[in-house]
C-alpha positions as CSV (number, residue, x, y, z in Angstrom):
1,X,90.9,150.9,132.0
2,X,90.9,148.5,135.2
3,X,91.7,145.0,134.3
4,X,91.5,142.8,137.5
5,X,93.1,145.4,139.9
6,X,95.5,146.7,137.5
7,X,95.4,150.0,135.5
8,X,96.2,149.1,132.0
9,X,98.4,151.3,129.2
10,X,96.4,154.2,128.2
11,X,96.4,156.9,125.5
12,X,93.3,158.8,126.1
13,X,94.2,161.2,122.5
14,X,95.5,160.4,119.4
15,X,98.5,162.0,118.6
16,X,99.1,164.8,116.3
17,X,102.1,165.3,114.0
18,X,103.4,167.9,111.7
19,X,105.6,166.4,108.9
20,X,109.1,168.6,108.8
21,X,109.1,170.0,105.9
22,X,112.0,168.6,103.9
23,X,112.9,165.8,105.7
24,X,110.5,162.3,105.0
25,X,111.6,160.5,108.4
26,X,111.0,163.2,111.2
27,X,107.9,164.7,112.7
28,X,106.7,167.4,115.8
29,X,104.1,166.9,118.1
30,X,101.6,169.7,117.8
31,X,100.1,168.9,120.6
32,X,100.7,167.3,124.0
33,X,100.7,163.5,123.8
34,X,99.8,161.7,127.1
35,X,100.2,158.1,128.2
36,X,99.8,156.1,131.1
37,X,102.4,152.8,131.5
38,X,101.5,150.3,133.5
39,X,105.6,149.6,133.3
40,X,106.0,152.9,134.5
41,X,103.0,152.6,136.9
42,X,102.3,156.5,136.1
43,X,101.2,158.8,133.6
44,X,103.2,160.7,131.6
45,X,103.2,163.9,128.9
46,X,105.0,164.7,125.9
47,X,105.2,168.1,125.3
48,X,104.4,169.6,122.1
49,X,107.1,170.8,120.0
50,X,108.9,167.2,120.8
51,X,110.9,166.0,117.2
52,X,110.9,162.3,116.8
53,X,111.3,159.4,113.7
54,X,108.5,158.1,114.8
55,X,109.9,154.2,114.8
56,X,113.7,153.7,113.0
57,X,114.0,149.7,113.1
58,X,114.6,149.3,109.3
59,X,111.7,147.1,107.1
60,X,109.2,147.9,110.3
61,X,109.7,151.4,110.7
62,X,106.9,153.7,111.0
63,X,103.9,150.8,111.9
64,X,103.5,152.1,115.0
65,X,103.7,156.1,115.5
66,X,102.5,156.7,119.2
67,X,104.8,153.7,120.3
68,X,107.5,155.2,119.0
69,X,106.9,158.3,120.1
70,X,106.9,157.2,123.7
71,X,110.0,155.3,123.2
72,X,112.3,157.9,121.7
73,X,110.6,160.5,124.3
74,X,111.9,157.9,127.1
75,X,115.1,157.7,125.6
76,X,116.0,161.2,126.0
77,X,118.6,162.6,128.7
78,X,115.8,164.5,130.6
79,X,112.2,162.9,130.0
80,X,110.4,162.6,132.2
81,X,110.6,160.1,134.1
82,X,114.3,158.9,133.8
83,X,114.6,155.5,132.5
84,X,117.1,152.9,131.6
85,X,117.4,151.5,128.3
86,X,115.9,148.2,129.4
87,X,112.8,150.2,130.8
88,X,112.6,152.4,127.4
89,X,112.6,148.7,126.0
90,X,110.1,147.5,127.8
91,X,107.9,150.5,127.9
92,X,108.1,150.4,124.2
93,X,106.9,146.3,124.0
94,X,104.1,148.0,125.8
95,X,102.4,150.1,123.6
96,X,103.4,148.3,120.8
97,X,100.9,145.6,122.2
98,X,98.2,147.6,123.0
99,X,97.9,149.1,119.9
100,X,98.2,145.7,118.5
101,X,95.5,144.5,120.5
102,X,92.9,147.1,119.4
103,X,93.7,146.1,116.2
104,X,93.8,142.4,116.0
105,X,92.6,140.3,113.4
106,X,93.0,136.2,112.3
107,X,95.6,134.5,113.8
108,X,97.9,135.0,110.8
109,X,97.6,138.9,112.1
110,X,98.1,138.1,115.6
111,X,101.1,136.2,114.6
112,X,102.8,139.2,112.8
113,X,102.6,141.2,115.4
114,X,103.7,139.1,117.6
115,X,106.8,138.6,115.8
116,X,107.4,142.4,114.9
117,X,106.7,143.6,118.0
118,X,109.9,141.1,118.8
119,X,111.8,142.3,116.8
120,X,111.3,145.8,117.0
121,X,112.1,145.1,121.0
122,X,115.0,144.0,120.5
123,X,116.3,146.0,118.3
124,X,116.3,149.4,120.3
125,X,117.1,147.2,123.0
126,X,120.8,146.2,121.9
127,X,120.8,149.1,119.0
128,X,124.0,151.7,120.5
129,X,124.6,155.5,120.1
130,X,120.8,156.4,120.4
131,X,119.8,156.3,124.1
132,X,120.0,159.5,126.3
133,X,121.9,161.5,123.4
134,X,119.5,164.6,123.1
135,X,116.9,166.3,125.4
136,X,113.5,166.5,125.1
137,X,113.8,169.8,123.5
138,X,115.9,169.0,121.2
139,X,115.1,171.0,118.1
140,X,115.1,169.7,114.6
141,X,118.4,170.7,113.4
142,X,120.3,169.5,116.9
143,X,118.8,165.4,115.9
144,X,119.2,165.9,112.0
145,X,122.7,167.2,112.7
């Protein structure tokens, strides 16, 4: 989508999960999972197979799926691209909005989002021990370990 000059966040295809069996938090991508950023100012891929919590900030986890995919698939040691924390962040913010957008509703809506999407920021933004701690093939048992 152009908006005055500018390419705009993208997801052309909803993403697709398989629940691991035994474990309520974590899911794999069946499929590939791509994204443009206009952060990024390039699309990227996720490769299928990729393990993820979809989102982990405690009393919002889990309200936005491909958001959190894209973050946690930033945060690893080798996605691709390389970002910092801050960019992950920011990335992150990103998508959060644009799903947030296709979605909105009365003001009091609007306003929620706004203030989880906030929060949710910040939190993986100052949150330690996370960032760049597995690969992007990481299996199952290496992040549950």
């Amino acid at each position: 989508m152009l908006i005055k000059g500018r390419i705009m966040p993208q997801i052309p295809d909803s993403i697709k999960v398989e629940h691991i069996k035994g474990d309520y938090k974590r899911v794999r991508l069946l499929t590939d999972f791509r994204f443009y950023s206009d952060v990024l100012n390039r699309w990227c891929c996720i490769p299928a197979g990729f393990v993820f919590d979809f989102e982990s900030v405690p009393l919002l986890q889990g309200t936005n799926p491909e958001a959190g995919a894209i973050h946690d698939y930033l945060c690893r040691t080798d996605s691709d691209p390389v970002v910092d924390k801050s960019t992950a962040a920011k990335v992150y913010l990103e998508f959060q909005g644009y799903f947030d957008e296709m979605e909105s509703g009365n003001w009091i809506n609007r306003f929620w989002d706004w203030i989880s999407r906030g929060v949710k920021t910040a939190v993986v933004w100052i949150a330690p021990g996370y960032f760049h701690k597995f690969p992007v093939k990481a299996s199952y048992e290496e992040i549950a370990a």
